[in-house]
C-alpha positions as CSV (number, residue, x, y, z in Angstrom):
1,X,-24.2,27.5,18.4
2,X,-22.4,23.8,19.4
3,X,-23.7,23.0,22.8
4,X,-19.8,22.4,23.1
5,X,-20.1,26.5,23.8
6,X,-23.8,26.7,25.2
7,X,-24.3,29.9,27.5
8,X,-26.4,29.6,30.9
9,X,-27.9,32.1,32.3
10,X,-26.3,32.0,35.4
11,X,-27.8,34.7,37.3
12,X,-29.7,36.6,34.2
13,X,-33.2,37.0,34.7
14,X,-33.7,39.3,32.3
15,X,-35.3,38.0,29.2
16,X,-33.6,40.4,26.4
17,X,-30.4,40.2,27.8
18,X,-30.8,36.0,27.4
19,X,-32.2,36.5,24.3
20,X,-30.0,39.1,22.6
21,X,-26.8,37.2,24.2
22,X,-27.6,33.5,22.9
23,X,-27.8,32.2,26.7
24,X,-30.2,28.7,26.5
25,X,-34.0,30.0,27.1
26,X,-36.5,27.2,27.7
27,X,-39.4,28.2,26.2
28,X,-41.9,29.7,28.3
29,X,-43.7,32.2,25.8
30,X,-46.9,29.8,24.6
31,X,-48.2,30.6,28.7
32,X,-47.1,34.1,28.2
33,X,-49.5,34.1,25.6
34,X,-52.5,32.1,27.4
35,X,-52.2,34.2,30.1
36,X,-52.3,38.0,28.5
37,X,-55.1,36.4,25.9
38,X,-57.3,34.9,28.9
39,X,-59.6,37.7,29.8
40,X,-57.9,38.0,32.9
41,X,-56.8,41.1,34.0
42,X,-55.0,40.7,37.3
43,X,-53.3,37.6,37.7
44,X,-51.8,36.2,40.6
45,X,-48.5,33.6,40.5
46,X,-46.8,31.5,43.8
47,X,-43.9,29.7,43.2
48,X,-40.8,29.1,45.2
49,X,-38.0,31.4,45.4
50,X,-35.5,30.9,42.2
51,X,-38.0,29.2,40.2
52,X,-38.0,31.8,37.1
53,X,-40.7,34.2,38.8
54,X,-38.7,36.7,37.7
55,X,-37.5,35.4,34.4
56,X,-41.0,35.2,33.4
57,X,-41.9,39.0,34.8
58,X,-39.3,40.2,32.2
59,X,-40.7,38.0,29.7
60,X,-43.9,39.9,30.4
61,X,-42.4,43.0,30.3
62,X,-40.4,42.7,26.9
63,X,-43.7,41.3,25.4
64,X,-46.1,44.3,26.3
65,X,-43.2,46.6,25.1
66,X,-44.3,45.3,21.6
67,X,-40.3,43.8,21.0
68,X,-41.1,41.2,18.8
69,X,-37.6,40.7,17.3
70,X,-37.1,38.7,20.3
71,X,-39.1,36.5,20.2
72,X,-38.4,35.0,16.6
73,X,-38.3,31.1,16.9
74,X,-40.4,30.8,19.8
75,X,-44.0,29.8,20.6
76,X,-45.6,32.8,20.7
77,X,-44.2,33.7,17.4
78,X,-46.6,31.8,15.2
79,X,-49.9,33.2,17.9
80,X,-49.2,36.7,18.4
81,X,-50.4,38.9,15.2
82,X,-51.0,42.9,16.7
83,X,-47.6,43.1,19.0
84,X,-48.6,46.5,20.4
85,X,-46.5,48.7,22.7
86,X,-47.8,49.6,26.1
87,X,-46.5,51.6,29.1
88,X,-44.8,49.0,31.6
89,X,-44.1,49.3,35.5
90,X,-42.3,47.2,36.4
91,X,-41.6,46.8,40.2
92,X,-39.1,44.1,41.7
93,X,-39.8,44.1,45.8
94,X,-37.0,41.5,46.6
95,X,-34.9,44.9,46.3
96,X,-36.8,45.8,49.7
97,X,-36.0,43.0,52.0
98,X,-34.8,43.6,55.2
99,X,-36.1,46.6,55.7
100,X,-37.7,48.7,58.4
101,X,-40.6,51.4,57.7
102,X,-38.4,53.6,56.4
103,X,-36.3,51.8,54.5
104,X,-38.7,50.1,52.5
105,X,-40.9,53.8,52.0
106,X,-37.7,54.6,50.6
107,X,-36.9,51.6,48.8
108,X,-40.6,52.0,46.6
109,X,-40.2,55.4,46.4
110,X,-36.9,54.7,44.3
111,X,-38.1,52.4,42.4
112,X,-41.0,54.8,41.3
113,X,-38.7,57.6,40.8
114,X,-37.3,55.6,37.7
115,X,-40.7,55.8,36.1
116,X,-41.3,59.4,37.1
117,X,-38.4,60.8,35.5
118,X,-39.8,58.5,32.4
119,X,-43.0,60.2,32.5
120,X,-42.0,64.0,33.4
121,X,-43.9,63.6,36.9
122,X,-43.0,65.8,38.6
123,X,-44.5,65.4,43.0
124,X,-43.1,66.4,46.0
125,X,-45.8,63.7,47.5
126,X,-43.6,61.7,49.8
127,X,-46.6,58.8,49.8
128,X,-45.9,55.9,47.6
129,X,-49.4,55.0,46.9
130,X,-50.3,58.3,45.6
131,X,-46.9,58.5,43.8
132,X,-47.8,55.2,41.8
133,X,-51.7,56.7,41.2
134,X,-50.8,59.6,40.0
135,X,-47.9,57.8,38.0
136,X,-50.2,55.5,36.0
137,X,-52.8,58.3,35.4
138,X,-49.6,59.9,33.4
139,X,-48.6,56.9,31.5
140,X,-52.3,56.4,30.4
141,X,-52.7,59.8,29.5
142,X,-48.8,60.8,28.0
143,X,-49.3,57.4,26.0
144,X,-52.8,56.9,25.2
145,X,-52.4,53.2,26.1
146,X,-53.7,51.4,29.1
147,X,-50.7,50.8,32.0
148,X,-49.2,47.2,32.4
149,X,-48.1,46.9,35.9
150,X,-45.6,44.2,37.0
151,X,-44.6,43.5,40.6
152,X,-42.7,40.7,41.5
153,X,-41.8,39.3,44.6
154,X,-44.8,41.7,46.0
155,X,-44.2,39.3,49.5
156,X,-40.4,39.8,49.7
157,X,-40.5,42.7,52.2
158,X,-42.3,40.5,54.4
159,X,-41.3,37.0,54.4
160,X,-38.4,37.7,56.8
161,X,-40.9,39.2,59.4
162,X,-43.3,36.9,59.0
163,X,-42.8,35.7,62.5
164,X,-42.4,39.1,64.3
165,X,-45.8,40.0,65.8
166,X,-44.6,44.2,66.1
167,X,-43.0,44.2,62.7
168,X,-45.3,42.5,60.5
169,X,-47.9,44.6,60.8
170,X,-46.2,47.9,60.5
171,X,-44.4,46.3,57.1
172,X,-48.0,45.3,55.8
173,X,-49.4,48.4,56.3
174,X,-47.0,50.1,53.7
175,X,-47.4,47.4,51.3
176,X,-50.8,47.5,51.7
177,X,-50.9,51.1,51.0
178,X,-48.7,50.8,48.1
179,X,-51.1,48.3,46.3
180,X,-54.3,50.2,47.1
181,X,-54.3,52.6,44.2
182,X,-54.3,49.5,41.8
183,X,-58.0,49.3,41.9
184,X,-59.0,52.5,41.6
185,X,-56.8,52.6,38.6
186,X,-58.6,49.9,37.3
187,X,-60.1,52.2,34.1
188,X,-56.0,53.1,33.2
189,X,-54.8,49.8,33.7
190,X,-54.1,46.8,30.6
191,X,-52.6,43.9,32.8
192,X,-51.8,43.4,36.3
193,X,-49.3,40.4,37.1
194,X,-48.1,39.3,40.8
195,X,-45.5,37.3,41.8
196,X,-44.7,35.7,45.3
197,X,-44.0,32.7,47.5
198,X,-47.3,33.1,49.8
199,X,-50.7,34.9,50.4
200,X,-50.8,37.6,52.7
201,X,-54.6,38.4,53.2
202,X,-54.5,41.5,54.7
203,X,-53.3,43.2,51.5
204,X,-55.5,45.0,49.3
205,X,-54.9,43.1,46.2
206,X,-56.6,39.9,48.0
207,X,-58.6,41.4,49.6
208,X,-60.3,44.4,47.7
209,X,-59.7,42.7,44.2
210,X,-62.8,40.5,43.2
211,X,-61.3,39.7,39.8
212,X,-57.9,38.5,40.8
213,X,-57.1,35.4,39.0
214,X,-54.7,33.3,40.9
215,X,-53.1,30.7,38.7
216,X,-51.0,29.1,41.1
217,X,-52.7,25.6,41.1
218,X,-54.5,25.6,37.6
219,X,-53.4,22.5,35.6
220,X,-53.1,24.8,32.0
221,X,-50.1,26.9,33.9
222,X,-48.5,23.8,36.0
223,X,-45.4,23.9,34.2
224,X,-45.1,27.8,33.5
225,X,-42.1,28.1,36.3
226,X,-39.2,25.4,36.4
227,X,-38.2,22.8,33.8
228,X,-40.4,20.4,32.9
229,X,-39.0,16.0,32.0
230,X,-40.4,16.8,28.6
231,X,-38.3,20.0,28.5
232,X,-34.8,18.9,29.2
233,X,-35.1,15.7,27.4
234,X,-35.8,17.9,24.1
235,X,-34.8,21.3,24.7
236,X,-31.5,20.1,26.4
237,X,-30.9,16.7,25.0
238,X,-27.7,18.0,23.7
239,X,-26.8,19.4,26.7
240,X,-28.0,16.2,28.5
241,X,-25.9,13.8,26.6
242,X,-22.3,16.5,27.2
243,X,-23.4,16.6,30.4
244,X,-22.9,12.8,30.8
245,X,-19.9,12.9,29.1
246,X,-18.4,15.2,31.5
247,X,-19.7,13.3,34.7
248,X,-18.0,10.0,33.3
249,X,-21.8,8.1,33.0
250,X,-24.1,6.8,30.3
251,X,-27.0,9.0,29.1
252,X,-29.1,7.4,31.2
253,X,-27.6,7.5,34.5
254,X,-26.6,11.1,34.6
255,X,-30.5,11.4,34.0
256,X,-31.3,9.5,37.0
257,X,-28.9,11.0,39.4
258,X,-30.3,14.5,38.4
259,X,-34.2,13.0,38.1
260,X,-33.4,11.7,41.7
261,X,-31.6,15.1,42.8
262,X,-33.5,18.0,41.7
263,X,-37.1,16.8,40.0
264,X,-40.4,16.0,41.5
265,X,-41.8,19.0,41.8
266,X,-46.2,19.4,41.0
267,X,-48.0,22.5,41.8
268,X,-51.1,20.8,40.5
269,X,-52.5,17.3,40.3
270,X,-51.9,15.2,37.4
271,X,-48.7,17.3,36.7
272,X,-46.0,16.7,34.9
273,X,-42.9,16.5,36.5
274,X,-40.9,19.7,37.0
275,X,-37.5,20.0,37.8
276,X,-35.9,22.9,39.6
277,X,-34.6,25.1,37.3
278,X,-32.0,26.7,39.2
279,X,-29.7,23.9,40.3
280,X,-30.5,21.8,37.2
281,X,-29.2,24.7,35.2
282,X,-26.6,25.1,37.3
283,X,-25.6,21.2,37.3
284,X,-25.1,21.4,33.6
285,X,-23.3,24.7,33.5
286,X,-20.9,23.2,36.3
287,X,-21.1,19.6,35.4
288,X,-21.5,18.7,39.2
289,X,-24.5,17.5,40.9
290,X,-24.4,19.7,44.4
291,X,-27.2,21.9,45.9
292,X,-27.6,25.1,44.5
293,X,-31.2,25.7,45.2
294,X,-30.5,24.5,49.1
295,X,-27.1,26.6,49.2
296,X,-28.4,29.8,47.9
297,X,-30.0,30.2,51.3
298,X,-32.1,28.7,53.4
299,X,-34.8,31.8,54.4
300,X,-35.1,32.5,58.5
301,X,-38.5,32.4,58.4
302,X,-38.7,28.9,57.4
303,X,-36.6,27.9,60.5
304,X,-38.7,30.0,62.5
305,X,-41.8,28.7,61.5
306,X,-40.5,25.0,62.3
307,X,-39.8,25.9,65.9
308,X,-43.2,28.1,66.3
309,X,-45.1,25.2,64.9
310,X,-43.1,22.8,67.2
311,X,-42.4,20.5,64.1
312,X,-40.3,17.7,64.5
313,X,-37.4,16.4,62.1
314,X,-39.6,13.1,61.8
315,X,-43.0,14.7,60.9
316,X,-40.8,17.0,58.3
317,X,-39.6,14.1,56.6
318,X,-43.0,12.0,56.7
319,X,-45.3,12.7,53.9
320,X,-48.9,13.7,55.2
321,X,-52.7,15.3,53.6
322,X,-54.0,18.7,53.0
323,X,-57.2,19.7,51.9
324,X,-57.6,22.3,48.9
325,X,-58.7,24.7,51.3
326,X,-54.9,25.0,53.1
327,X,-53.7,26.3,50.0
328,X,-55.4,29.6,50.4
329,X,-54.8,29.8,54.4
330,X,-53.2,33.6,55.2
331,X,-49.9,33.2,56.0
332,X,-50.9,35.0,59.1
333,X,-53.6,32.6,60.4
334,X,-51.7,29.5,59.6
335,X,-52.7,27.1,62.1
336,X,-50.3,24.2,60.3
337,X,-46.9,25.0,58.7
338,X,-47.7,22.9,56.1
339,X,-49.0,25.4,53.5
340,X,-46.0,27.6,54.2
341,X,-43.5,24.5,52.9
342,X,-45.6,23.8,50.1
343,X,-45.0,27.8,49.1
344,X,-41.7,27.9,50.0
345,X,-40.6,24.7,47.7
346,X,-39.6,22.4,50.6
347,X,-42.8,20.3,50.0
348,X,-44.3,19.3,46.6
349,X,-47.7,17.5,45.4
350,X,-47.4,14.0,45.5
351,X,-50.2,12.7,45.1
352,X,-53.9,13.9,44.6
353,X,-57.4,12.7,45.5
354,X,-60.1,14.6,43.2
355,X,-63.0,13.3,45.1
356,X,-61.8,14.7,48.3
357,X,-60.2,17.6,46.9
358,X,-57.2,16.9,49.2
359,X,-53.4,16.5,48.4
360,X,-50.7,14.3,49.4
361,X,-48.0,16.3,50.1
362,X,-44.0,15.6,51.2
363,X,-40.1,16.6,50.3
364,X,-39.7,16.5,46.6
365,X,-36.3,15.3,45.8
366,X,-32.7,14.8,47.9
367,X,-31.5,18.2,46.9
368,X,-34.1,19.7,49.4
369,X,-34.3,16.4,52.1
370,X,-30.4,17.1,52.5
371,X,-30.9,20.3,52.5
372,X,-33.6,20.5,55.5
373,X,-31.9,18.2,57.5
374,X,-28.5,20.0,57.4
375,X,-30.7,23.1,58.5
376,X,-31.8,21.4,61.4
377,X,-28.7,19.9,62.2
378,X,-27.7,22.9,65.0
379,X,-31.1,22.1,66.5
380,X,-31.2,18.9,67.4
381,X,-27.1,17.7,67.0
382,X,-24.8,20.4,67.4
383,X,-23.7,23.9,66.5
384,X,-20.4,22.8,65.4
385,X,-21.1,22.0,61.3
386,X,-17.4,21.9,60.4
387,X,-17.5,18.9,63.0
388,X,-21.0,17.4,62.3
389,X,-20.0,17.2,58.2
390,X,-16.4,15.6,59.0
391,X,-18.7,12.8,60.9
392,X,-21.1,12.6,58.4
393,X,-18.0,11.6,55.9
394,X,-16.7,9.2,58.1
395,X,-20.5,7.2,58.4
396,X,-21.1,8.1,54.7
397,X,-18.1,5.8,53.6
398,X,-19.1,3.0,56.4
399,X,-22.4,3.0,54.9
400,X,-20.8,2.6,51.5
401,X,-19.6,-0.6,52.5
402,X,-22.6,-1.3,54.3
403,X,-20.2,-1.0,57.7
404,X,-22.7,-0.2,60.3
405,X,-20.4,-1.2,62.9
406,X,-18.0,1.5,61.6
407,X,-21.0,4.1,61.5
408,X,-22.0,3.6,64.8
409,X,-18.2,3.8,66.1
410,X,-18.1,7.5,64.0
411,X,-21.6,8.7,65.4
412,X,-19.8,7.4,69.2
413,X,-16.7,9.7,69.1
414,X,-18.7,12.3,67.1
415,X,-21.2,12.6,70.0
416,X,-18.7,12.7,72.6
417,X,-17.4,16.4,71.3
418,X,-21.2,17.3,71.6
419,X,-21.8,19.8,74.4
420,X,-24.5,18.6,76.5
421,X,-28.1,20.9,75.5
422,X,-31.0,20.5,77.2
423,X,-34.0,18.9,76.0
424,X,-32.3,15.4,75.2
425,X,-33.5,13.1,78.1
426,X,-36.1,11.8,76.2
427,X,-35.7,8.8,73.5
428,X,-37.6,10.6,70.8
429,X,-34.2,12.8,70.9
430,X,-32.2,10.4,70.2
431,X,-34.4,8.6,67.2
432,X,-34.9,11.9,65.9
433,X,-30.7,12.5,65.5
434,X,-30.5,9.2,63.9
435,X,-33.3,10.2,61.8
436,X,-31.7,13.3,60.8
437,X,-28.2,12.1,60.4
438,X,-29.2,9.0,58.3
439,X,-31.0,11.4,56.1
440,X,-27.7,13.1,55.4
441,X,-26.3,10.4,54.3
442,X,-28.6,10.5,51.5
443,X,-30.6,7.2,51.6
444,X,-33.9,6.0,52.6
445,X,-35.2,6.5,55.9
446,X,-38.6,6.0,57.6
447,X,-39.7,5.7,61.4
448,X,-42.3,4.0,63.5
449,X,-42.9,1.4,60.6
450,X,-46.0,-0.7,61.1
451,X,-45.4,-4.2,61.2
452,X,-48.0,-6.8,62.4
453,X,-46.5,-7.9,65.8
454,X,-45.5,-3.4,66.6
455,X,-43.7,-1.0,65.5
456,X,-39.7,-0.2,64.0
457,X,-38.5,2.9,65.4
458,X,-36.3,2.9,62.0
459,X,-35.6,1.4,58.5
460,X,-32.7,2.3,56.1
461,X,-32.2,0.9,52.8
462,X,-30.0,1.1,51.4
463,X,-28.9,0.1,47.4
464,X,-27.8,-3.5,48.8
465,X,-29.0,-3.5,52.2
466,X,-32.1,-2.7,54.8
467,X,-31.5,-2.2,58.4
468,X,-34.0,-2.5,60.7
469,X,-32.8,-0.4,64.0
470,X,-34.3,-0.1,67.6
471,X,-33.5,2.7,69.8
472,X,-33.6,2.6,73.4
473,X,-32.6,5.0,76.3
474,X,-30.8,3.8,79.7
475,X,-31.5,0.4,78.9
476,X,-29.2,-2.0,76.9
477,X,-28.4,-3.3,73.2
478,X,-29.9,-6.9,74.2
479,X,-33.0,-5.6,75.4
480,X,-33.2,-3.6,72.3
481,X,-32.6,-6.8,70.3
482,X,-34.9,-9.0,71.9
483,X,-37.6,-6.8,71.2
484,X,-36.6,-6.8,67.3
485,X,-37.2,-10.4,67.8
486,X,-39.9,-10.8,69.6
487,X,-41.9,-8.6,67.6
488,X,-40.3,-10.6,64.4
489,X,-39.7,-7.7,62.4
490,X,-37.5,-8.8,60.2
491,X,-40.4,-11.4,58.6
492,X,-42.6,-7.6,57.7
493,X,-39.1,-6.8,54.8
494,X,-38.6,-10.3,53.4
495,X,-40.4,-9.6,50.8
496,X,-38.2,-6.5,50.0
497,X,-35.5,-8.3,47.8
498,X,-32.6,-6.7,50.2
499,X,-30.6,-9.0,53.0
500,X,-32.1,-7.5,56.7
501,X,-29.8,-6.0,58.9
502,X,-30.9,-5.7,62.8
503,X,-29.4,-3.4,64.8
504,X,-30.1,-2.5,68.3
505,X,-28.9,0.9,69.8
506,X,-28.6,2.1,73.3
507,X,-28.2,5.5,74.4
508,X,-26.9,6.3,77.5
509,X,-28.7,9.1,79.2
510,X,-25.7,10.8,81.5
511,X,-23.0,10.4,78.5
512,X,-25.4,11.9,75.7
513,X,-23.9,8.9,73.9
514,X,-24.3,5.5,72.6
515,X,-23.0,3.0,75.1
516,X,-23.6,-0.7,73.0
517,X,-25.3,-1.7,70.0
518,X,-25.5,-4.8,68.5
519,X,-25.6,-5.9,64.5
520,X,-27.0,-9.1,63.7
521,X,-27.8,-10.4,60.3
């Protein structure tokens, strides 16, 4: 097929509909392989949302179903000799979010109804659990063959009520319920795979199963979710090259901008680098560089979790340590919100230290720093987003022409819509908007920069110009200024090959607004 007509699966997640349809599959069977040929029996996968979690569930499930004309051509092809048939549940909980006690006892009980009518079980139980024992002792025994049971998503019904200290519980007791029969089925039962964004520990499969394998952060299964560098420049090098084409760029600058956009993601260290495979799919089907990932819906919880954990826009955006330990912290006795990022995709490894056993970890790529900030943006700016991304316009072509006067005059009459909120008459608040709003615009930022002589409250490069910015709050621009040259800091960037750009900012604590700055070169 010319990659002139190449398919995406946009949207498909099932593997014999991609594969039976043509659409482009990157080739993920050589880990389905490793994984049902590594004496593990119950295996355990986190990975952020829209990563291929699901993808690679059906990819399970189509192998253990013994349908090996589709998988001609691909890796595990030329490993796998016996191909034998075994009974498959398959259970997707995202189909269960939102849901009360009820609901989601209803929701799994529909889902094993499927498999009952399969089966010829026939129970007027109205308990899921021992609906899905008594289910799996029938496939075992109507087959012959041990059960494969797939669950993906098992955290979906949860996630959502992650931070409601009534609900949670209640929700976890069903799901934990529903997973119990899995080890006492443990004599009928082949494979056991999980999918999920975090680790509940009050759920039996963590805590009653002493053989769970969780592969999560094993170097051999780094790259078996999302696109690997190596991947797209050889599995999609066609599509790479059309791409560019399209976009009106070389080869290699439509690889930057989407290297730069949606790559940078590690769930292990050394990694290779791994793109997200949603928006980079998407990018190519489109031919547009936006954010799919980001604009496919940014989870409460994680907003939530922010404000519960009191973190700041700043501390979001700076990159900081965790031990190995925090990676296996319950979500419900996190102490730090930074395990719950690293889960959710809105952190990424970035660095790691195998002596200490400890990670650097921050915000992986501009697709998700945009994305964050414009979350936050009702927070700490204003409610009004049809408003806030007509500003951010204005300042994002000022900055273009490296016009800071223009982008201060913009962020001026921008603020001066902005109902007053409370909170605000502090200067951290004011530092922290900047922050945020120069994040939006899409190019470096950093705060409280050492220097020798003190510290910047800000620094934005840009591609032909670094500003170095001081805030200050009922004061003045000259005062502001003077300390940018007392302290010298312009000496700390002159090694940085860019021209420095001081500016000095005063906010005015009655107005809410800026009332002089000052730009000196």
């Amino acid at each position: 097929m010319s990659t002139q007509q190449r398919l995406y699966p946009i949207g498909i997640q099932t593997f014999a509909d991609i594969r039976n349809e043509h659409y482009l599959y990157i080739d993920k069977t050589g880990y389905v392989y490793r994984m049902t040929h590594s004496g593990a029996r119950y295996i355990f996968l986190s990975r952020p949302r829209r990563f291929g979690k699901s993808l690679l569930v059906s990819t399970l499930h189509s192998y253990f179903e013994g349908k090996k004309a589709l998988f001609k051509g691909l890796a595990i092809d030329a490993l796998e000799k016996e191909w034998n048939v075994y009974p498959v549940l398959h259970f997707d909980m995202s189909m269960a979010k939102y849901a009360d006690k009820e609901q989601l006892e209803a929701a799994l009980c529909n889902q094993l109804a499927v498999y009952e009518k399969q089966y010829g079980v026939i129970t007027e139980e109205r308990f899921p659990n021992l609906r899905l024992r008594t289910l799996i002792q029938a496939a075992f025994e109507q087959t012959g063959q041990k059960v494969v049971v797939l669950i993906d998503e098992y955290d979906a019904p949860l996630l959502d009520v992650v931070h409601e200290e009534k609900t949670l519980p209640v929700l976890r007791n069903v799901m934990r319920n529903f997973y119990s029969p899995l080890k006492a089925c443990d004599p009928y039962l082949r494979f056991v795979f999980m999918t999920g964004i975090t680790k509940f520990s009050q759920l039996s499969i963590f805590s009653e199963f002493n053989n769970l394998e969780n592969i999560s952060m094993l170097e051999p299964y780094a790259a078996v979710c999302g696109i690997t560098e190596e991947e797209m420049l050889t599995q999609m090098s066609p599509d790479l090259d059309i791409l560019a084409q399209r976009l009106g760029l070389s080869r290699e600058e439509a690889f930057a901008k989407l290297k730069a956009k949606y790559d940078g993601y590690h769930f292990t260290w050394p990694s290779q680098d791994i793109y997200n495979p949603f928006s980079l799919i998407r990018a190519f089907a489109n031919a547009k560089l936006d954010s799919y990932w980001f604009g496919s819906g940014t989870p409460t919880y994680l907003i939530e979790m922010l404000r519960k954990f009191r973190m700041t826009p700043i501390q979001l955006g700076e990159a900081c340590k965790a031990g190995k330990e925090a990676f296996d912290t319950p979500t419900e006795r996190l102490d730090s919100i930074i395990p719950l990022l690293y889960q959710s995709g809105y952190y990424t490894i970035k660095k790691g230290n195998p002596i200490t056993e400890s990670y650097t970890l921050g915000i992986p790529n501009q697709e998700v720093r945009i994305g964050l900030f414009r979350s936050l943006l009702p927070y700490y700016v204003t409610t009004d987003t049809v408003s806030a991304s007509s500003a951010l316009i204005s300042m994002a072509e000022c900055l273009y022409d490296d016009d800071m006067d223009g982008i201060l005059r913009a962020l001026q009459t921008f603020l001066g819509t902005v109902p007053y909120t409370g909170n605000t008459d502090y200067e951290g608040h004011y530092q922290q908007m900047l922050y945020i709003i120069f994040s939006l615009l899409g190019y470096y930022v950093d705060v409280e920069v050492r220097t020798p002589k003190g510290r910047v409250d800000m620094v934005l490069r840009t591609a032909t110009t670094l500003y170095v910015v001081e805030v200050k709050l009922d004061k003045s621009a000259e005062t502001a200024m003077q300390q940018i040259d007392l302290k010298q800091y312009p000496e700390r960037f002159a090694l940085c090959g860019l021209p420095v750009v001081k500016v000095a900012v005063n906010f005015d604590r009655e107005a809410h607004n800026i009332s002089d700055w000052i730009i000196s070169k």
